[in-house]
C-alpha positions in Angstrom: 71.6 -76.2 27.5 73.7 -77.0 24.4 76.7 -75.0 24.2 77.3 -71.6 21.8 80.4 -71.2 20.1 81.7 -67.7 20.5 83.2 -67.5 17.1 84.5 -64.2 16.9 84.7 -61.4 19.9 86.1 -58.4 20.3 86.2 -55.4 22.9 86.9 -51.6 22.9 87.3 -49.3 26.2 89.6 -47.1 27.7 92.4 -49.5 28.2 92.3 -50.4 24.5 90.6 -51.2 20.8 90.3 -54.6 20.2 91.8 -57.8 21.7 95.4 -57.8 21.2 95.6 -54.2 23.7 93.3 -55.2 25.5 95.1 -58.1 27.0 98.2 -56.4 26.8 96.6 -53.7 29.3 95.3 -56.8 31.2 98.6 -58.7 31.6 100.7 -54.9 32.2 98.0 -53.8 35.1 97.3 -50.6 33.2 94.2 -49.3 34.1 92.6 -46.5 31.8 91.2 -44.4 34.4 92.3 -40.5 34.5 90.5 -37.6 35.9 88.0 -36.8 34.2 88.1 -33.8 31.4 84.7 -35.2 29.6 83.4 -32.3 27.7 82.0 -29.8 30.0 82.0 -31.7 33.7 82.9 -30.0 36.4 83.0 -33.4 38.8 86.4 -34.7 40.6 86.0 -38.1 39.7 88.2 -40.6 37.7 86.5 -41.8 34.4 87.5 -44.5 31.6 87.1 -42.5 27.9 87.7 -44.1 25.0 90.1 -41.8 22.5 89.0 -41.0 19.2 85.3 -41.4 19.7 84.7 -38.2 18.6 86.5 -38.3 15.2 84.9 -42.0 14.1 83.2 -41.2 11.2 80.0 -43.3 10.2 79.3 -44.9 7.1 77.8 -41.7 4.7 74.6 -43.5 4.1 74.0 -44.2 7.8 74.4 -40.6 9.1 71.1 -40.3 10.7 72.5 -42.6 13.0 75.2 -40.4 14.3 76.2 -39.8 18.0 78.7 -40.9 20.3 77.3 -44.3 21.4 77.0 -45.3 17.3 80.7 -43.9 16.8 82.0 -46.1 19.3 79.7 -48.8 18.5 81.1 -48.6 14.9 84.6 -48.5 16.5 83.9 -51.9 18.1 82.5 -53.6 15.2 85.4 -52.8 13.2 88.1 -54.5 15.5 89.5 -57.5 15.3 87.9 -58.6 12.2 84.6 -58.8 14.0 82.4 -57.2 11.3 84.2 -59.5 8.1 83.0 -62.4 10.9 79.4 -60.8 10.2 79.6 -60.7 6.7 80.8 -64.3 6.5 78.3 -65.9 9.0 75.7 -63.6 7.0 76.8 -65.5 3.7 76.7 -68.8 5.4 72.5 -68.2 7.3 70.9 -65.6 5.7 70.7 -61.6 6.7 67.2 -63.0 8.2 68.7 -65.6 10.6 71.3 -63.8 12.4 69.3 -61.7 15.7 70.7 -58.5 16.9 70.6 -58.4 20.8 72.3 -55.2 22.1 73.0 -54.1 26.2 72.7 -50.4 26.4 71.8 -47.5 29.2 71.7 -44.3 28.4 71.9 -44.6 24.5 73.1 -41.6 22.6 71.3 -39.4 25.5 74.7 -37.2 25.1 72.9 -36.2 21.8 70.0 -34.9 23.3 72.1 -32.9 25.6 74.5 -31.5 22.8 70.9 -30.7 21.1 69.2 -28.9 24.2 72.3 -26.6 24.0 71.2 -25.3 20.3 67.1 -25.1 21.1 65.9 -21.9 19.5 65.7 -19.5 21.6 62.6 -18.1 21.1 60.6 -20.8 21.0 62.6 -23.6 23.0 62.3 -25.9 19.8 65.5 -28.3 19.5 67.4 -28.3 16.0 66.0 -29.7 13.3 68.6 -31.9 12.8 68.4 -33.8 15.6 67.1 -37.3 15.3 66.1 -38.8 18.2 65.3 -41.7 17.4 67.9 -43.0 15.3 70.2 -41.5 17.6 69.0 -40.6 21.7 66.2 -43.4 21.7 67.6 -47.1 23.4 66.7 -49.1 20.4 69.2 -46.5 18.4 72.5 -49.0 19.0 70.8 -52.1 17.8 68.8 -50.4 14.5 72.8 -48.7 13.5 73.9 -52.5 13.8 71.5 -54.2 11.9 71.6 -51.0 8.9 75.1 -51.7 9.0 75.5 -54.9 8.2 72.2 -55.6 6.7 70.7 -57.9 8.6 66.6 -58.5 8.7 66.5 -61.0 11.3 65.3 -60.3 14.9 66.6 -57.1 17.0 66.9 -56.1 20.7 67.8 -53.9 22.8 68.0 -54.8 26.4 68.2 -51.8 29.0 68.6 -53.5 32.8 71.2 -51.0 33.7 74.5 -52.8 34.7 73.2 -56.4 33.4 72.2 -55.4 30.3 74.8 -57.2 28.0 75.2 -59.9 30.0 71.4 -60.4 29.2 71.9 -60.3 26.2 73.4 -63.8 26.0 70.5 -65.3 27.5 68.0 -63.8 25.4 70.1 -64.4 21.9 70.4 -68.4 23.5 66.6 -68.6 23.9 65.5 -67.3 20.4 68.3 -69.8 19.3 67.5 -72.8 21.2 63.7 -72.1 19.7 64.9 -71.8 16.1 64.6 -68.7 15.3 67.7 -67.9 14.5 71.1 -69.4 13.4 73.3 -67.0 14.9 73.7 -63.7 16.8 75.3 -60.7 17.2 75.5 -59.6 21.0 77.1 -57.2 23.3 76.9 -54.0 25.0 77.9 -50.0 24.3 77.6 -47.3 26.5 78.9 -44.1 26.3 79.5 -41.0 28.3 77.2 -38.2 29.0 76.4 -35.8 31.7 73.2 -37.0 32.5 75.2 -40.3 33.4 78.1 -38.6 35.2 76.0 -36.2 37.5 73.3 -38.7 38.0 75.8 -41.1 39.8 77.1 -38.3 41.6 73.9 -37.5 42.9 73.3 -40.6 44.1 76.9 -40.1 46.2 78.0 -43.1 44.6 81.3 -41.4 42.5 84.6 -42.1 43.8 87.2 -39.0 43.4 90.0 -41.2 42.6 90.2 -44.3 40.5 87.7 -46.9 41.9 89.2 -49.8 44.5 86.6 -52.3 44.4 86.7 -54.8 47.8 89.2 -52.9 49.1 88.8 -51.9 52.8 88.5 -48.2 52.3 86.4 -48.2 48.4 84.0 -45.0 48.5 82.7 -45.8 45.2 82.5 -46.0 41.5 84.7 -45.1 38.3 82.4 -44.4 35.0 83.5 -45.4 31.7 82.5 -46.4 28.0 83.1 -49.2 26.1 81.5 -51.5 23.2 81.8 -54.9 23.1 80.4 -58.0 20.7 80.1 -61.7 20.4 79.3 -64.2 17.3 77.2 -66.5 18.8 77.0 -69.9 16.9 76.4 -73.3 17.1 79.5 -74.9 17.1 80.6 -77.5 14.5 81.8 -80.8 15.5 85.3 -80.1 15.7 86.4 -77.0 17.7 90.3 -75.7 18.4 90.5 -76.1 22.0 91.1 -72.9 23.0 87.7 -71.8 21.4 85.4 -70.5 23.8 82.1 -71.9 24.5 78.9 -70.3 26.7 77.5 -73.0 28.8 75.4 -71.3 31.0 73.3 -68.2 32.2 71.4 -67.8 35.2 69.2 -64.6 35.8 67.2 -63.3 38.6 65.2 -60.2 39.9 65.2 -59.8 43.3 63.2 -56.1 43.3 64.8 -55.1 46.8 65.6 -51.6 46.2 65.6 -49.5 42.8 69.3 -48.8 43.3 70.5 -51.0 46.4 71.0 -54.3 46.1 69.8 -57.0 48.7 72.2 -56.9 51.3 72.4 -60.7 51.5 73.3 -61.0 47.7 70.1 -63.1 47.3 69.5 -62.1 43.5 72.9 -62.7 42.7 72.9 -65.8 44.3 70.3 -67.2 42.4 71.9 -66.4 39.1 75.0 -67.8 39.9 73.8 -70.7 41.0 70.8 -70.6 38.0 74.5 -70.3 35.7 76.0 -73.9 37.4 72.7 -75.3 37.1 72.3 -74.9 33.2 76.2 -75.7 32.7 75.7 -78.4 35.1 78.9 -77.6 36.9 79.6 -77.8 40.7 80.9 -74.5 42.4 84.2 -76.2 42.7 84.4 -76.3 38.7 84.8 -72.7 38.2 88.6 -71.6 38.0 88.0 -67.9 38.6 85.3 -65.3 38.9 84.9 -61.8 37.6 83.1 -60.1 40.1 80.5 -57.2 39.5 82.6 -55.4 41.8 81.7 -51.7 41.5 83.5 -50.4 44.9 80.6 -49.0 46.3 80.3 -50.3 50.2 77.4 -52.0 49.8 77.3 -53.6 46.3 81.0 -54.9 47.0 79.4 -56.4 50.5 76.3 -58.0 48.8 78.1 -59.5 46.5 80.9 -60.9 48.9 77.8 -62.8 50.4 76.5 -64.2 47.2 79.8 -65.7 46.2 80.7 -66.9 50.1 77.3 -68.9 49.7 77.8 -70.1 46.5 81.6 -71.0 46.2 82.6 -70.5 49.9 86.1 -68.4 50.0 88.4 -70.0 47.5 87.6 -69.0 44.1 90.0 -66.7 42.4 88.0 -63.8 41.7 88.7 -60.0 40.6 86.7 -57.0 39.0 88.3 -55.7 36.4 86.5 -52.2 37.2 89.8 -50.8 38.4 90.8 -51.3 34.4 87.8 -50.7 32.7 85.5 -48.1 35.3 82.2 -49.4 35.2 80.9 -49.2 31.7 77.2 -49.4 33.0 75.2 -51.1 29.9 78.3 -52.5 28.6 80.0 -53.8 31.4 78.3 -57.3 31.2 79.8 -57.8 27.3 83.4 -56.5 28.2 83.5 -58.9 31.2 82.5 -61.3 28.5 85.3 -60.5 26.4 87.5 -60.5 29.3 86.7 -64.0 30.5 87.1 -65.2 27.4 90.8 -63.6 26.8 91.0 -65.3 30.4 90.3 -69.1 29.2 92.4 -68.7 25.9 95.6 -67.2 27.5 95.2 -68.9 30.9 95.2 -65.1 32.4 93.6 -64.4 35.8 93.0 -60.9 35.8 94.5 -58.9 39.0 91.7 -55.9 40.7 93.5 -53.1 39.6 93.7 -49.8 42.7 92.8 -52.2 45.3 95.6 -52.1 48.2 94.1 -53.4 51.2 91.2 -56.3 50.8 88.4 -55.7 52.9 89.1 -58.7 55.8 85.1 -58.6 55.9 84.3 -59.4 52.3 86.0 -63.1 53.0 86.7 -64.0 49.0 89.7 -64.9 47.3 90.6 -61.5 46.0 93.1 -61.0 42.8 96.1 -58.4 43.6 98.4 -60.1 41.2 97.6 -61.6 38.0 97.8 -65.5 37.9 98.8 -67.5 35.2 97.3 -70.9 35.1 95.0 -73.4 32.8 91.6 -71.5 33.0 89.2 -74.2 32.0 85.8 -72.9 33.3 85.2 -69.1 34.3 81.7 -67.0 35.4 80.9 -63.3 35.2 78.7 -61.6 36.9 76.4 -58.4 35.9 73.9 -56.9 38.7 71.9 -54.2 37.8 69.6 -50.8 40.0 66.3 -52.6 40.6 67.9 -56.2 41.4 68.1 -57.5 37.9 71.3 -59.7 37.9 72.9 -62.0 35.1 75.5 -64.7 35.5 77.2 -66.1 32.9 79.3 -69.3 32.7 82.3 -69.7 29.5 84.4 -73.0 29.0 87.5 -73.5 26.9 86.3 -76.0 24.1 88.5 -78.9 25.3 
């Protein structure tokens, strides 16, 4: 494929808004897990919440679109100068040439909930003022996006649970490869809820303490929130070398379970190694990995496999999970953002919680950060029902 310029990124979750904390948190080990206190849960888990969602205030004209995912979806837009990036790119192709394409998961279901609580109670009906679809309905994220910046080009929402917005890039480099578009707005948001947080615990898959992916005694995952976004462009013919490029995605659905993966890795085999195909790079190339790396037992042990097969055991790799929590529908686009903090700073990422590697899972595993030249890095995103996403970034020189 030809190259996309990330020309402007940006990333909010619970270790920080915007780049410049986020790497800070990243280079200081701080992880932003806590127990949880999330409105009314009564769970002993650890979870990653972003402060100040609640007080973000929309723009007055887009009201309708209010709930938690669009207030921290707003809060991510306006870090790090990402929506003036908009605006400019908008001024340079044209509102109708600029795509939307959005990972999300639950939406703004936390809106539905708040809404159930306030149902009349004599007829069941839900408030009036609830919107669902400019709020609760998946599609809600990308439609706020697009109002607020005006733009009339092509938008998506992509809802493949955990490799939603690392989808996203594939789907934003096809319509732009066919000419559809010039440029593209992409990432993830995912908020919490309660549907999320007691669904996860039913499944048996909630850690109580802060998650410890590939570590010999993990027991499971860490929930959080986050939004993150990407400028996709072409890039011009002269590029600072520490810009960051996207050479490859690879993608694959294995269908093995609707919430196991296949225990050999198989689907996340094949998007790797779809990834090094399209960037035409050898395993060897890649100077570090960030893992999917939930710390459940078996999605740590599938994956092991799938890296073992692809790069053998001397990759640096890490999930940054133990930082983040899993941010479900946005995990894919803060990886993103972390790989590319990664190949600018020459930062490999240490697993945060993780004390004692799991001597089966035979990878290189981070427990101290690494500071090196990072020319060439992947990310990985595997989603319930086998739907997995690989993505490969390159420093521009």
């Amino acid at each position: 494929m030809n190259p996309l310029w990330l020309s402007h990124f940006t990333a909010t979750s619970s270790i920080g808004r915007g780049l410049d904390q986020t790497l800070a948190a990243l280079r200081q080990r701080r992880s932003g897990l806590a127990p949880c206190a999330f409105d009314t849960v009564d769970l002993a888990t650890y979870v990653g919440e972003v402060p100040g969602v609640d007080a973000a205030q929309l723009p007055a004209h887009l009201a309708d679109f209010d709930c938690r995912n669009n207030r921290l979806a707003f809060l991510g837009l306006t870090q790090d100068g990402f929506d003036d990036a908009v605006r400019a790119a908008i001024a340079k192709h044209g509102a109708q040439r600029i795509g939307v394409f959005l990972g999300t998961s639950t939406s703004g279901i936390l809106q539905t909930e708040l809404a159930y609580r306030r149902r009349d109670p004599a007829t069941g009906a839900l408030p009036a003022d609830f919107i669902y679809r400019t709020t609760h309905n998946t599609f809600s994220v990308a439609d706020f996006t697009r109002h607020y910046f005006g733009l009339t080009g092509p938008a998506v929402v992509v809802s493949s649970a955990c490799s939603s917005s690392a989808k996203v890039f594939a789907s934003a480099r096809r319509m732009m490869a066919s000419g559809l578009i010039d440029a593209a707005v992409v990432g993830g948001v995912d908020s919490l809820c309660l549907t999320t947080l007691y669904g996860f615990n039913a499944l048996g898959l909630m850690s109580e303490q802060a998650c410890r992916p590939f570590d010999a005694q993990r027991n499971g995952i860490s929930i959080g929130e986050a939004a993150a976004f990407a400028l996709l462009e072409r890039p011009p013919e002269q590029l600072d070398a520490d810009a960051v490029r996207l050479l490859g995605t690879g993608e694959s659905s294995d269908a093995y379970h609707m919430s196991s993966p296949h225990p050999d890795g198989l689907g996340a085999r094949l998007a790797m190694q779809g990834a090094l195909n399209m960037a035409d790079l050898q395993p060897s190339d890649i100077d570090y990995i960030n893992l999917h790396g939930t710390a459940t037992p078996t999605n740590d042990a599938a994956e092991s496999k799938a890296v073992q097969q692809v790069f053998g055991s001397r990759t640096p790799c890490s999930s940054t999970k133990g930082a983040t929590g899993h941010t479900l529908g946005a995990a894919g686009a803060v990886e993103a953002v972390i790989c590319a903090l990664a190949l600018r700073h020459g930062l490999l990422p240490a697993g945060l919680n993780t004390l004692q590697p799991d001597p089966a899972l035979d990878v290189e595993y981070l427990l101290e950060n690494r500071e090196q030249p990072v020319t060439y890095v992947l990310s990985n995103s595997f989603g319930f029902g086998g739907t997995n996403c690989s993505l490969i970034f390159a420093r521009a020189d």
